[in-house]
Backbone as a ProteinNet text record, in pm:
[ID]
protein_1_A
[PRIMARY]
XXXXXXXXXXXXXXXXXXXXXXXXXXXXXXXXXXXXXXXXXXXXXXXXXXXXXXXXXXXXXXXXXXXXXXXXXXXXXXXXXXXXXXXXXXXXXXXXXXXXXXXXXXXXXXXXXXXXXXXXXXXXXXXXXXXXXXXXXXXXXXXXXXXXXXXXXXXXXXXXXXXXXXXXXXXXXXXXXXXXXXXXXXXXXXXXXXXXXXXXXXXXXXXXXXXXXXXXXXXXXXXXXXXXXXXXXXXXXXXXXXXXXXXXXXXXXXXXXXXXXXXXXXXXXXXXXXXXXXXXXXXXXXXXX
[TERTIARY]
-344.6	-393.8	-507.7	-533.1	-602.6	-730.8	-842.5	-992.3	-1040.9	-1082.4	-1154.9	-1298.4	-1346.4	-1496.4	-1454.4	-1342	-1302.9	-1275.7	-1353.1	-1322.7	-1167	-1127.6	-971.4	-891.2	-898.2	-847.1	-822.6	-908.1	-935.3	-825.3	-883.5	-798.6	-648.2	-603.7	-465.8	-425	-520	-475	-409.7	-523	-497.1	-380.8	-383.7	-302	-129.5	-106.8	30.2	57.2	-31.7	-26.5	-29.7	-64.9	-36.9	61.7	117.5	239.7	194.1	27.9	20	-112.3	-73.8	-185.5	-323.7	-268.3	-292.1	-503.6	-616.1	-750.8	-779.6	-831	-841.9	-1052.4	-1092.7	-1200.3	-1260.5	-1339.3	-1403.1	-1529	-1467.1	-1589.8	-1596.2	-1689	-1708.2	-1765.8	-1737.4	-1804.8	-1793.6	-1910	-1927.5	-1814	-1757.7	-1694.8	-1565	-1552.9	-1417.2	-1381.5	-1461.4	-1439.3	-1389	-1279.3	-1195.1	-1291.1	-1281.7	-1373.5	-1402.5	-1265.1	-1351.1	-1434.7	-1472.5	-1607.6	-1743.7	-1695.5	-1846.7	-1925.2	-1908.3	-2000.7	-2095.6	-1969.9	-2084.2	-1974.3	-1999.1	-1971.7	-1962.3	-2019.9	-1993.7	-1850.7	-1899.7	-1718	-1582.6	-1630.6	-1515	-1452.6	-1565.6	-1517.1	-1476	-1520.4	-1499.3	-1341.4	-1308.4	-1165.9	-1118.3	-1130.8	-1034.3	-1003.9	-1132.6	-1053.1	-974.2	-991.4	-931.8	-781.3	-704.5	-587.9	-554.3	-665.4	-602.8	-604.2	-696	-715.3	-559.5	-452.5	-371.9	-246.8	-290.5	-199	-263.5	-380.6	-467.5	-508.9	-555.1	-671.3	-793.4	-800.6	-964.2	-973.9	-1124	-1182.4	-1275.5	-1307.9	-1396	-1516.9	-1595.2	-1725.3	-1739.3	-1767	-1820	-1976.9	-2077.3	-2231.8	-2288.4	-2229.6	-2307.3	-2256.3	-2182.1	-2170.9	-2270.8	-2332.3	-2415.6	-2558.9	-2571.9	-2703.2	-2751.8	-2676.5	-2735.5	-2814.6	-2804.5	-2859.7	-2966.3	-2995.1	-3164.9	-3109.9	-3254	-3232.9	-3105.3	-3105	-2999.7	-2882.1	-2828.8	-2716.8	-2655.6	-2772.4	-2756.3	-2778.4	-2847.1	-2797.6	-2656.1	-2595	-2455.2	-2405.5	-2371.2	-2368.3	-2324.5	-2421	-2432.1	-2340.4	-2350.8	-2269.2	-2128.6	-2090.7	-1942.3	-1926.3	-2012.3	-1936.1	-1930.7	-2055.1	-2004.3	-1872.1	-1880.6	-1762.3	-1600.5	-1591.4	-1517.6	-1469.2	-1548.7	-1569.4	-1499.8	-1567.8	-1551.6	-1408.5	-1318.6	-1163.4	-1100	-1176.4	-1068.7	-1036.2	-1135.3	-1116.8	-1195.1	-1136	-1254.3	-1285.8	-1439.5	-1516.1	-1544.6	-1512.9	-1592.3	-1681.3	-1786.7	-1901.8	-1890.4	-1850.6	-1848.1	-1968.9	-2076.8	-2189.4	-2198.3	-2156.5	-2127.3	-2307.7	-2301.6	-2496.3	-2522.8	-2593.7	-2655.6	-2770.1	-2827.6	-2973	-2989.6	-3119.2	-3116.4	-3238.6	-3234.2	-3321.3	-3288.2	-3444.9	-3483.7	-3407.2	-3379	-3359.7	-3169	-3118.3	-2959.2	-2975.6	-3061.1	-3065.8	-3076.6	-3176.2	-3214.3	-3078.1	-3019.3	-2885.5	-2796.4	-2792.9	-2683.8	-2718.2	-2835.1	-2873.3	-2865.5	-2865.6	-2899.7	-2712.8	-2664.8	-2506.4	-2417.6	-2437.7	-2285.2	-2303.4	-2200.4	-2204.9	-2245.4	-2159.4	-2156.4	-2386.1	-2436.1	-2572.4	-2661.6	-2612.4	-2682.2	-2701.9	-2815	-2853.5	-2718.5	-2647.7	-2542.6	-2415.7	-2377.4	-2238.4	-2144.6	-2124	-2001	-1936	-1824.2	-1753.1	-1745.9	-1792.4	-1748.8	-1812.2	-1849.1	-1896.6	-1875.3	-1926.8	-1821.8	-1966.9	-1948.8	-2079.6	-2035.1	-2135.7	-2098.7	-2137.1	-2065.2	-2091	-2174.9	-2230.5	-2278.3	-2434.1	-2461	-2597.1	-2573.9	-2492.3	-2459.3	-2448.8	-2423.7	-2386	-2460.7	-2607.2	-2715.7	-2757	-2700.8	-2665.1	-2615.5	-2477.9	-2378.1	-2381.8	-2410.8	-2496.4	-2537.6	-2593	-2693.9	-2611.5	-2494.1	-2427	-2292.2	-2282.9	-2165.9	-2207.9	-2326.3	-2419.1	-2405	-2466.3	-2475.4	-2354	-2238.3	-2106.2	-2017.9	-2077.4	-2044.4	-2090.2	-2226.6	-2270.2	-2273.7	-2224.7	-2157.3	-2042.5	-1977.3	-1795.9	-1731.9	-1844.5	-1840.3	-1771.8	-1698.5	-1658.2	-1761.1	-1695.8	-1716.7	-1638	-1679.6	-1522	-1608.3	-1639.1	-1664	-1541.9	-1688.4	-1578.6	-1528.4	-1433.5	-1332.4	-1255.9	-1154.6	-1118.9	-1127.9	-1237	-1241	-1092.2	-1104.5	-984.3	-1066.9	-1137.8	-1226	-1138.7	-1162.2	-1082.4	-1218.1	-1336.5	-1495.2	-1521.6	-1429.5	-1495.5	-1431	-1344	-1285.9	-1358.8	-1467.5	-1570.5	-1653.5	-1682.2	-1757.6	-1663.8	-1563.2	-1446	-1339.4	-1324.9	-1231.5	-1293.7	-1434.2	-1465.9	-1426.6	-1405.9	-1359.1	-1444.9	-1482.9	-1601.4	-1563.3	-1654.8	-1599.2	-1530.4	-1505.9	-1356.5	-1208.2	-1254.2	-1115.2	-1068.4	-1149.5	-1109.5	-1189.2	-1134	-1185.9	-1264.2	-1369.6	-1514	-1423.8	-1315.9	-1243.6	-1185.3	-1141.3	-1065.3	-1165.7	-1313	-1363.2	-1465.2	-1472.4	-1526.5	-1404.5	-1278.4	-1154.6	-1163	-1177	-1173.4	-1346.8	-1391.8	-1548.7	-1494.9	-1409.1	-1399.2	-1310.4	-1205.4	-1116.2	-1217.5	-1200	-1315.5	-1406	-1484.2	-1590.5	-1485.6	-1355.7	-1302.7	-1208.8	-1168.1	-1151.6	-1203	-1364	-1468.3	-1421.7	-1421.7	-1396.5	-1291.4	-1155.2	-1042.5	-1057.1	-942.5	-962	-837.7	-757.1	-695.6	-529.4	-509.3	-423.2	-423.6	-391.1	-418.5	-503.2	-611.9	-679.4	-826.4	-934.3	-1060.4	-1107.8	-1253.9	-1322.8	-1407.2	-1404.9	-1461.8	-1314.9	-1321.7	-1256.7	-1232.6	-1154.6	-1177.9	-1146.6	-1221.8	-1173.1	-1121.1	-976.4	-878.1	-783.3	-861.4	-753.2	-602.7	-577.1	-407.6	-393	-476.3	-447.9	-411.2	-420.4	-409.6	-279.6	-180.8	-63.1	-45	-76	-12	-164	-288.8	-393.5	-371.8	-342	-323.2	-251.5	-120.3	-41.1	-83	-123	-244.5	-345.7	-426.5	-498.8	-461.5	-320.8	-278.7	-264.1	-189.1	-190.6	-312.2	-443.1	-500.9	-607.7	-559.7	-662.7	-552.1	-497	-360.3	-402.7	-563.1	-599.6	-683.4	-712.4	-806	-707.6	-785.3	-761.1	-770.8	-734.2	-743.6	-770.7	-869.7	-907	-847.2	-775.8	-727.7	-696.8	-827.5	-860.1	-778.6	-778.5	-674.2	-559.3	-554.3	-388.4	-429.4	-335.2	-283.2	-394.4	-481.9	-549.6	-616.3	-627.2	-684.4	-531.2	-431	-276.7	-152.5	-256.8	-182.8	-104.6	25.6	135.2	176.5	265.3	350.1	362.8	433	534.7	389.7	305.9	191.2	117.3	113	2.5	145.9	223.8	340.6	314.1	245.1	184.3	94.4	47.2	-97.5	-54.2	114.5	105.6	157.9	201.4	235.1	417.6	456.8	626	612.4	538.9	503.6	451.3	413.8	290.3	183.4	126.4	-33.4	-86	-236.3	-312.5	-378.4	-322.2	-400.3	-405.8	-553.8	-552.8	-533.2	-478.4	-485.3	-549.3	-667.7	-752.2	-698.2	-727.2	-665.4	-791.9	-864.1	-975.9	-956.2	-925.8	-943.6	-785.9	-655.3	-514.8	-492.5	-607.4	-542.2	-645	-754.9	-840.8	-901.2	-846.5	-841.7	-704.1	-589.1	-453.8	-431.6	-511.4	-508.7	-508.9	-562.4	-614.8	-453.1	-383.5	-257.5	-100.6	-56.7	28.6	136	202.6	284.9	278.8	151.7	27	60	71.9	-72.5	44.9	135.9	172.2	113.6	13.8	-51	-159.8	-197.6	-373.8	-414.5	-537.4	-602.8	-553	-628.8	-609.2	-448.2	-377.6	-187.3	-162.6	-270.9	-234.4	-242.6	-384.9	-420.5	-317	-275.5	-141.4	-38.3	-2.9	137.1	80.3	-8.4	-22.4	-39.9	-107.3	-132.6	16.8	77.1	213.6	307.5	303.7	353.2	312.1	235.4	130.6	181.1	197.7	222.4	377.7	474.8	590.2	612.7	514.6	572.8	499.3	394.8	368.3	449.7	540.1	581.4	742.9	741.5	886.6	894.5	754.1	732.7	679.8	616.9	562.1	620.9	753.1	875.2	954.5
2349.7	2212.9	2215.4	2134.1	2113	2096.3	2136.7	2082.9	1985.1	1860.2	1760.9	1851	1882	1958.8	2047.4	2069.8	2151.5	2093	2116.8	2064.7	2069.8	2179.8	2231.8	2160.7	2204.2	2090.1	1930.9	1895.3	1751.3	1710.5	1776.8	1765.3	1776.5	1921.2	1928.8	1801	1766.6	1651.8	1538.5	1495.6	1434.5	1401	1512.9	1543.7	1477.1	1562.4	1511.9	1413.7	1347.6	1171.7	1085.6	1143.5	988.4	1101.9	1189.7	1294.7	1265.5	1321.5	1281.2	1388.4	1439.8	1571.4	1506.1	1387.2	1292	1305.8	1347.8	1337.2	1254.1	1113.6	985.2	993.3	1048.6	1056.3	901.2	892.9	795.9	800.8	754.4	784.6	658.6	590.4	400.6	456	332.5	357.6	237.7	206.2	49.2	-29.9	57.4	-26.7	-38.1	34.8	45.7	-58.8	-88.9	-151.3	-289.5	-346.3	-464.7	-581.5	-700.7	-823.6	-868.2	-893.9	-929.9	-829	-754.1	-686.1	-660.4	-746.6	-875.2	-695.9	-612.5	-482.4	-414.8	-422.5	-411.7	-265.2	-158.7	-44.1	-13.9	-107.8	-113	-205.2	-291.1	-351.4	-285.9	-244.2	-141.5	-38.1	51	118.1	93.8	-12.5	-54.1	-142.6	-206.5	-185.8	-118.7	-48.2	121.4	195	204.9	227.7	160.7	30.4	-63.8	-57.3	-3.3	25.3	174.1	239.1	361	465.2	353.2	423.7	417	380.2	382.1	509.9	544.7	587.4	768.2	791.3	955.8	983.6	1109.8	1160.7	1158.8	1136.3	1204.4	1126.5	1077.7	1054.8	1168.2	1168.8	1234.2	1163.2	1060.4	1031.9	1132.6	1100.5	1197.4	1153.6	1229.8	1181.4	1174.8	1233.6	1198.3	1076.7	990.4	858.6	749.3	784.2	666.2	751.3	900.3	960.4	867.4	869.5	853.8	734.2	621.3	535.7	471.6	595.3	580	558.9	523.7	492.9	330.4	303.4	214.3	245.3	327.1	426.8	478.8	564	666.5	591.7	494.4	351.5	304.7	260.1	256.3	367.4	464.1	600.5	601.8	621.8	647.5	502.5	366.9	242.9	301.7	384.8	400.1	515.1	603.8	735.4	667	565.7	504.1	449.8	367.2	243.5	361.9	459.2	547.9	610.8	626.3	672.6	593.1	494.6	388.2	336	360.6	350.9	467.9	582.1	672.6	776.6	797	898.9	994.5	1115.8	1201.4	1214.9	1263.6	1249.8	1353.9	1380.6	1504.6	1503.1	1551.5	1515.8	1574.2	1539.2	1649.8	1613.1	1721.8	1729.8	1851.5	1961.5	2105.1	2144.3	2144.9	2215.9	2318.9	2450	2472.6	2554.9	2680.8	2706.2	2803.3	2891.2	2977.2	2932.8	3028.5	2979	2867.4	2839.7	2662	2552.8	2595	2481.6	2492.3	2582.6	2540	2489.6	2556.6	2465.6	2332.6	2297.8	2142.4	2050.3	2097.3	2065.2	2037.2	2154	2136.8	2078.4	2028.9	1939.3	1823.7	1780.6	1638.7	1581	1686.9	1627.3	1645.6	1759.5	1781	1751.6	1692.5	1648	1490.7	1418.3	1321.6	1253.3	1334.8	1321.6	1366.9	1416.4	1410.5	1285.8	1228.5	1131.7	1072.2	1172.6	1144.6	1130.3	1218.4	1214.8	1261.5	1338.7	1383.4	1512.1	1480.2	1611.5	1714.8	1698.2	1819.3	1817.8	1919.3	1967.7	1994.6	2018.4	2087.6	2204.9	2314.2	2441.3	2542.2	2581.8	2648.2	2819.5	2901.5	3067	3129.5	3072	3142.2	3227.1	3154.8	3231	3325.4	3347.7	3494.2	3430.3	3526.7	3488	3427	3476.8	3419.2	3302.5	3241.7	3096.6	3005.7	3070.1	3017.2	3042.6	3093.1	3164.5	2994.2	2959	2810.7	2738.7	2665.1	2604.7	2565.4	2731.2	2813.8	2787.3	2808.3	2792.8	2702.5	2573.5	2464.3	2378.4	2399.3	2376.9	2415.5	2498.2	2558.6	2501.1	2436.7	2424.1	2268.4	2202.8	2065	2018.8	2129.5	2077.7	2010.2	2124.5	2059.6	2148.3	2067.5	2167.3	2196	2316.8	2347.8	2426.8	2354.1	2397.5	2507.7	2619.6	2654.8	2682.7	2653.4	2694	2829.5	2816.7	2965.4	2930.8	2845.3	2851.2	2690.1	2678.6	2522.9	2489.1	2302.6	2254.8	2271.7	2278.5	2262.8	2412.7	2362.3	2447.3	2596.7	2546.3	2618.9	2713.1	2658.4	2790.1	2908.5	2941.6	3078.8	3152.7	3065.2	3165	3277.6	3241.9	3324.7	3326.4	3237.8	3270.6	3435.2	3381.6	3487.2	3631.5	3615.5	3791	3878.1	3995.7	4106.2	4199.5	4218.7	4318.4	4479.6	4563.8	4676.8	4762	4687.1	4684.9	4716.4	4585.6	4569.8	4442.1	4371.3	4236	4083.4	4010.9	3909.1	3854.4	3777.5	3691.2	3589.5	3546.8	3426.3	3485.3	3605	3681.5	3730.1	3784	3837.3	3754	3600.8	3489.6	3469.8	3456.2	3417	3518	3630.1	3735.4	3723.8	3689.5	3671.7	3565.2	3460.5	3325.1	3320	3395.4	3441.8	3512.9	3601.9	3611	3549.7	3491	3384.1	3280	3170.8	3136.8	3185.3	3302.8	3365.3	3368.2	3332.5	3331.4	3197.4	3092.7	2968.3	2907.3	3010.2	2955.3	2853.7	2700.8	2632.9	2718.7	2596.4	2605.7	2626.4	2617.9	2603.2	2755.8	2769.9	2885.6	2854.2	2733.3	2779.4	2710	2814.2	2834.1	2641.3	2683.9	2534.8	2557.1	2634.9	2725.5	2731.4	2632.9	2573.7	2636.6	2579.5	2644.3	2564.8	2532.9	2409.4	2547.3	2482	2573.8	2477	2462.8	2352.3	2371.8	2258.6	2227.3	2271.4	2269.1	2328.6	2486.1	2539.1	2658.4	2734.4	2672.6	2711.7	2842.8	2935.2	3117	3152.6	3103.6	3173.5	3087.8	2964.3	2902.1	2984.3	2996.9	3078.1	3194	3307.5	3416	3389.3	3287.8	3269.8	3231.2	3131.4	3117.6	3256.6	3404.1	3511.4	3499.6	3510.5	3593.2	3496.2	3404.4	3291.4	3225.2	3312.8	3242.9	3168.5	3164.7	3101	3005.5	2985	2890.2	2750.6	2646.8	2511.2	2533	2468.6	2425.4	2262.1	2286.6	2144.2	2156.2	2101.4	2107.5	2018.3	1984.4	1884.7	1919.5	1859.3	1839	1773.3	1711.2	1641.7	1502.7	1465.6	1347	1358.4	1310.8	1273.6	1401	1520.7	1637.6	1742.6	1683.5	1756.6	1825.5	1833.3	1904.8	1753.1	1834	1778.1	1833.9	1774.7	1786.2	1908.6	1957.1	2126.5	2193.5	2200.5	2264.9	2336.3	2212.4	2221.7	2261.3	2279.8	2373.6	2448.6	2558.1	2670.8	2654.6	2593.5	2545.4	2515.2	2490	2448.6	2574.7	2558.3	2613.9	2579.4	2638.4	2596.1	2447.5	2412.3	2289.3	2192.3	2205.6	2116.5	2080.8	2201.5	2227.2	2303.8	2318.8	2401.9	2351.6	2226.6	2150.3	2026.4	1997.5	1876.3	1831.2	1726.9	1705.9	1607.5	1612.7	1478.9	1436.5	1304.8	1211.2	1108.4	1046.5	1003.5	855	871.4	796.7	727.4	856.6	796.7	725.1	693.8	605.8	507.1	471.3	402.2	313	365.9	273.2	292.6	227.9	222.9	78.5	39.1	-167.4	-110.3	4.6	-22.4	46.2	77	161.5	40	76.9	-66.7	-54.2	40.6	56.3	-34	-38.3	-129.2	-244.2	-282.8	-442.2	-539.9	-577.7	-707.2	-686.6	-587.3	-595.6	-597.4	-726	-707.9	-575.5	-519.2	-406.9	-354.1	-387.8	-326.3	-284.7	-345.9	-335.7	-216.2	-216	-101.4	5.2	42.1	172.9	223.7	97.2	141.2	173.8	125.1	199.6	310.2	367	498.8	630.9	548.1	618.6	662.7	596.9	610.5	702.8	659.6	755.9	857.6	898.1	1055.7	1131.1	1044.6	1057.7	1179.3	1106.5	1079.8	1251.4	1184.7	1354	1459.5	1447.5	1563	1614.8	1538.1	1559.3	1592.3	1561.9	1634.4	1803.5	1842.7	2013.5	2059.8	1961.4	2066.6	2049.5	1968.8	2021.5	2091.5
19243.1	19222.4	19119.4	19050.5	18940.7	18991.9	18907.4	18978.2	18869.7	18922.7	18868.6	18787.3	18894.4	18845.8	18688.9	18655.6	18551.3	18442.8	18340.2	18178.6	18129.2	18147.7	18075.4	18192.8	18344.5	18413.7	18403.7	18370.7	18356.8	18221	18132.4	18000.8	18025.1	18071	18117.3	18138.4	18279.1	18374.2	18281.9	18187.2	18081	17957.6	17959.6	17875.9	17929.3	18049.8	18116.8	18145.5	18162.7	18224	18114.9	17980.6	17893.9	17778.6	17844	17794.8	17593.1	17568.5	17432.6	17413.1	17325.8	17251.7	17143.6	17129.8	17041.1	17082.1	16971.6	17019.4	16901.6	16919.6	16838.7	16774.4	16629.8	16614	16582.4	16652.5	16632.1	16549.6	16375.9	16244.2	16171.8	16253.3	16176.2	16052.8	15958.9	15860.3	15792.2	15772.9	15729.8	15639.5	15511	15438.2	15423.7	15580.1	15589.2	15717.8	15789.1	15901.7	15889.2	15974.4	15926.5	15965.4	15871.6	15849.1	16007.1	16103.2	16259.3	16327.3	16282.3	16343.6	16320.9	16217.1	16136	16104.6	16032.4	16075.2	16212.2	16304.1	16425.4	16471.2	16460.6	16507.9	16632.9	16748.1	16859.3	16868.8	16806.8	16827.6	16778	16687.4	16614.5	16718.9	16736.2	16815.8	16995.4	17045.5	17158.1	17158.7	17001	16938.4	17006.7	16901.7	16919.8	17053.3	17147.3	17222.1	17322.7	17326.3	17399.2	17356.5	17259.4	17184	17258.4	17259.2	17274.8	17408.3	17485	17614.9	17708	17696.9	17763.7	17696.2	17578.6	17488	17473.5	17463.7	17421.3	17526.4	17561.3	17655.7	17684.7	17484.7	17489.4	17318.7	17324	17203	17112.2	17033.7	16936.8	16848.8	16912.1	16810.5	16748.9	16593.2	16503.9	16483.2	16549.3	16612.1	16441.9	16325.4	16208.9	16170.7	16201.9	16130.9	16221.4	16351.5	16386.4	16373.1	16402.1	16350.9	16215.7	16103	15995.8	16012.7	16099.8	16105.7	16216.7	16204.8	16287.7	16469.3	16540.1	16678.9	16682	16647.6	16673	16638.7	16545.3	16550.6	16664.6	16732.1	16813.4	16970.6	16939.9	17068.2	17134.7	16960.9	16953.4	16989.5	16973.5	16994.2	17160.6	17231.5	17372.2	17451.2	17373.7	17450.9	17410.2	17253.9	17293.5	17365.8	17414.8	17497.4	17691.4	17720.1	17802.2	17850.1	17738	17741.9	17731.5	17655.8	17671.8	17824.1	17874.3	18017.7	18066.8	18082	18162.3	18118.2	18039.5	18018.2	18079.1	18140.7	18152.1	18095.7	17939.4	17858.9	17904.3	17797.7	17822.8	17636.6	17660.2	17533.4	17450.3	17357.3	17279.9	17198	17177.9	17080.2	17003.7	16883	16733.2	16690.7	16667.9	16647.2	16601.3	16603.6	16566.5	16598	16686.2	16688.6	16707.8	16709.2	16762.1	16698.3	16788.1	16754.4	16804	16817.2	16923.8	17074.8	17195.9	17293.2	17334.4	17366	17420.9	17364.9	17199.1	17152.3	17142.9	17147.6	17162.5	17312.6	17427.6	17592.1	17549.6	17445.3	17476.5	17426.1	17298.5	17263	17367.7	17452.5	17544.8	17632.6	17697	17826	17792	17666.7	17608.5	17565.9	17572.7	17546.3	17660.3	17723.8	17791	17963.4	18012.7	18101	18169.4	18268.3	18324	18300.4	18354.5	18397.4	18268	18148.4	18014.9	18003.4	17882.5	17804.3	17725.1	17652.5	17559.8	17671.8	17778.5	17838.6	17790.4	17719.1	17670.3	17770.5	17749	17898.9	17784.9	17659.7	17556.2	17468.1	17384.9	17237.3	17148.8	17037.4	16922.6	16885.8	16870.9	16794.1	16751.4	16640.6	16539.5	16616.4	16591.6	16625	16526.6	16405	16317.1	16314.3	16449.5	16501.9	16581.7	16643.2	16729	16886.7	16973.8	17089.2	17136.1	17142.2	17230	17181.2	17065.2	17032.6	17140.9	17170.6	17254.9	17388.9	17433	17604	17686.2	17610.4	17679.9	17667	17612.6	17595.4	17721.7	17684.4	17836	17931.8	17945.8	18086.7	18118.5	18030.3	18125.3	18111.6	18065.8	18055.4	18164.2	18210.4	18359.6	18434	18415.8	18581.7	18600.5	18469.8	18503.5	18428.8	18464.2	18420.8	18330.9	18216.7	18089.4	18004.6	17832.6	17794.5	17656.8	17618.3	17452.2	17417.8	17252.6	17173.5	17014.1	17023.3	16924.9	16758.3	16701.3	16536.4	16531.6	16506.5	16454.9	16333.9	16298	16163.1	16109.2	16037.5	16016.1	15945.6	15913.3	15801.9	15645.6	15645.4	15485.8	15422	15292	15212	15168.6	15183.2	15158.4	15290.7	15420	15513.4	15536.9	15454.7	15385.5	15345.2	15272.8	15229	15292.9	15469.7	15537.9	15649.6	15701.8	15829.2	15782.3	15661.8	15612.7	15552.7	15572.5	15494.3	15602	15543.9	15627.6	15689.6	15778.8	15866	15817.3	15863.1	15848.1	15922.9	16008.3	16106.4	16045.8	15951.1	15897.7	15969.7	16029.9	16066.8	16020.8	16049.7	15972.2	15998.2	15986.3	16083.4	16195.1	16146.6	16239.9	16381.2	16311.5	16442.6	16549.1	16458.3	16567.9	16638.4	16578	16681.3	16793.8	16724.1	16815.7	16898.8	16936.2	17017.7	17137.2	17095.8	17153.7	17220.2	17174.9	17264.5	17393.6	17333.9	17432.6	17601.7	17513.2	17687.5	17708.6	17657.2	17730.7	17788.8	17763.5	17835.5	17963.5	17946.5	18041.3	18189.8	18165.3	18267.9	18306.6	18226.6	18271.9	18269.5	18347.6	18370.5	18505.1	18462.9	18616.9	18642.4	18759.4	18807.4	18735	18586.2	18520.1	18394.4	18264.5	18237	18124.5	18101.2	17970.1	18057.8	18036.6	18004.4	17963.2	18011.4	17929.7	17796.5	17789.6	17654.9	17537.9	17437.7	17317.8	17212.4	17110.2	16992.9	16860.5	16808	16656.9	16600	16556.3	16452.8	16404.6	16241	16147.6	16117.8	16104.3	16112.2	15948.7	15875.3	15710.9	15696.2	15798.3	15775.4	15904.9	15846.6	15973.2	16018.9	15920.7	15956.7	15988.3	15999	16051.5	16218.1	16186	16378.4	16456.7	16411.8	16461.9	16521.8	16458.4	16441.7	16551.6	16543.6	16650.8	16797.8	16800.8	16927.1	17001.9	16955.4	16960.4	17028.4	16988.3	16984.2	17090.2	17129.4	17208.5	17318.6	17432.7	17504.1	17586.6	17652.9	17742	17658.7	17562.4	17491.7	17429.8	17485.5	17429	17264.9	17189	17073	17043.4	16937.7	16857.1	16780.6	16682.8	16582.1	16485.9	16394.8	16292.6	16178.3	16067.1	15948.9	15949.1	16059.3	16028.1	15980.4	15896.4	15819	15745.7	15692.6	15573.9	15498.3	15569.1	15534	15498.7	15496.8	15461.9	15609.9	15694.2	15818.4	15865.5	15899.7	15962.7	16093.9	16153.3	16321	16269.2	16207	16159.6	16175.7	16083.9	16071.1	16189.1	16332.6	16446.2	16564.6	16502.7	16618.3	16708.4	16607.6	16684.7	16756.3	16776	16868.8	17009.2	17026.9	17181.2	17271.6	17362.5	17479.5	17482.9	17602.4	17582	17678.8	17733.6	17823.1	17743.6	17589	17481.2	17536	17647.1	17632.4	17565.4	17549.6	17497.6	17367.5	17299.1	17203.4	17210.3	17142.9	17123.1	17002.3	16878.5	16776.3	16700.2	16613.3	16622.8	16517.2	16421.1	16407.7	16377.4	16268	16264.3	16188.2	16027.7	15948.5	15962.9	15971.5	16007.6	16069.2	16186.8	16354.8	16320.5	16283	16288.4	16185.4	16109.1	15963.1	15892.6	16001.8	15982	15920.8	15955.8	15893.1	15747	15695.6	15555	15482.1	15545.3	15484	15466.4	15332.8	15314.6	15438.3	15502.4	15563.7	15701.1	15726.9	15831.2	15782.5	15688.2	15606.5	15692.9	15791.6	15819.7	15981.7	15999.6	16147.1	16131.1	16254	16282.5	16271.9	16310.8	16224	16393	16508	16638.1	16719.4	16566.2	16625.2	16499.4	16434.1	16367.6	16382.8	16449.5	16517.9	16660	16724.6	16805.1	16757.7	16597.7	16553.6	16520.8	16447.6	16428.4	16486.8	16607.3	16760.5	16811.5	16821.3	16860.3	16793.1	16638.4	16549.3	16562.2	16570.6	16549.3	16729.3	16825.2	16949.8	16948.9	16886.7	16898.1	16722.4	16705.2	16566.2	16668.4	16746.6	16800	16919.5	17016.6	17092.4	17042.4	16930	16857	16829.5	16864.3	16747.6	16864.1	17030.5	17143.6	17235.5	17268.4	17374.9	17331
[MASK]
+++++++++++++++++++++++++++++++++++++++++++++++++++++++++++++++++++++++++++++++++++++++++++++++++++++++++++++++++++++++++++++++++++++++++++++++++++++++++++++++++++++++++++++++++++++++++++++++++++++++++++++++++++++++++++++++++++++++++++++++++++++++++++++++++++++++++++++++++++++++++++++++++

């Protein structure tokens, strides 16, 4: 039986019940947002998910599009990870943080979990500081049934530059974060077979995903780049399981500023983000049964 108290549980849970891999980023941005939401980013996104809470699992605020705009940003901010909740989702905070000590703790007390300031059941952080970066994160991700999803192979075409150098191993920086992650989720298997301890691995790069599913059997996958960054259904194949668990696929500017695409233009903006939602639903569940 599945445990509620469990991040990867919960998600699973998720996952099977709206039978959709589909993770919807939520990245307002002023001049893109359709004329009835008069520029109000709370409405936009309280939109969006009103479209999509019956259809995804899980959302993705991207915390630098309301950061940039001071305490009332980050106001907005916290009313959509509520209002998210409060539909049923579960939340991920792409914020990529962290630090070392006190200050990756304060990161992680201030985001993850039901009883944080922010609420998010999840994270997004970078490995580039070393373990004892990531230690505080784990910790308190554990002790309120929270997740995190560290970087291992971004979608940017620039993080080749330091994912891909070769150690004197003879292995690559990606593999040997992917290998560090693997067992830290290991520790935090629920009741199902993947860990609450994550892993962002872009859909641009199909024969390193692949590679990493190998090498990460109990680890969830994030997996950014599809549709507007080039990754396709074929591409994020490898990412599932023979059941189409084990990833999530986000989906930002494609699902949410679908009003702005001609294929869209004879639907309200909020009937648009449901055809795309759907579409994106329906190509992923073609490549993970």
């Amino acid at each position: 039986m599945l445990n509620n108290n469990s991040f990867s549980d919960r998600l699973e849970t998720a996952v099977r019940a709206k039978k959709s891999a589909v993770l919807v980023g939520l990245d307002p941005r002023f001049e893109s947002l359709p004329p009835s939401c008069k520029g109000s980013f709370l409405d936009f996104c309280k939109g969006v998910i009103d479209v999509v809470a019956p259809l995804v699992p899980a959302v993705k605020p991207q915390v630098a599009f309301f950061e940039q705009h001071g305490a009332g940003g980050m106001a907005v901010l916290q009313m959509v990870v509520q209002y998210a909740r409060q539909k049923g989702l579960l939340v991920i905070l792409d914020g990529k943080r962290n630090d070392i000590g006190t200050t990756a703790a304060a990161y992680a007390d201030g985001m993850l979990g039901e009883k944080s300031i922010w609420g998010g059941d999840a994270i997004t952080v970078s490995p580039y500081l070393g373990d004892d970066s990531l230690t505080p994160f784990f910790e308190t991700a554990a002790d309120r049934g929270a997740g995190v999803f560290v970087l291992v192979k971004t979608s940017n075409p620039g993080g080749a530059m330091l994912q891909d150098l070769i150690a004197a191993d003879g292995k690559s920086i990606y593999r040997h974060v992917a290998e560090y992650v693997q067992t830290a989720s290991l520790k935090t298997l629920g009741a199902g077979q993947y860990g609450s301890i994550g892993a962002v691995v872009g859909a641009t790069w199909p024969e390193q995903l692949a590679e990493l599913r190998t090498l990460m059997p109990n680890v969830w996958f994030l997996v950014p780049g599809f549709g507007a960054q080039g990754g396709s259904a074929k591409d994020v194949a490898p990412a599932f399981d023979s059941e189409g668990l084990g990833a999530i696929v986000n989906n930002s500017r494609g699902i949410i500023f679908a009003h702005t695409q001609k294929r869209y233009a004879d639907l309200d903006w909020q009937r648009a983000v449901e055809a795309a939602t759907v579409e994106m639903i329906e190509q992923l569940n073609c490549v993970s049964h």
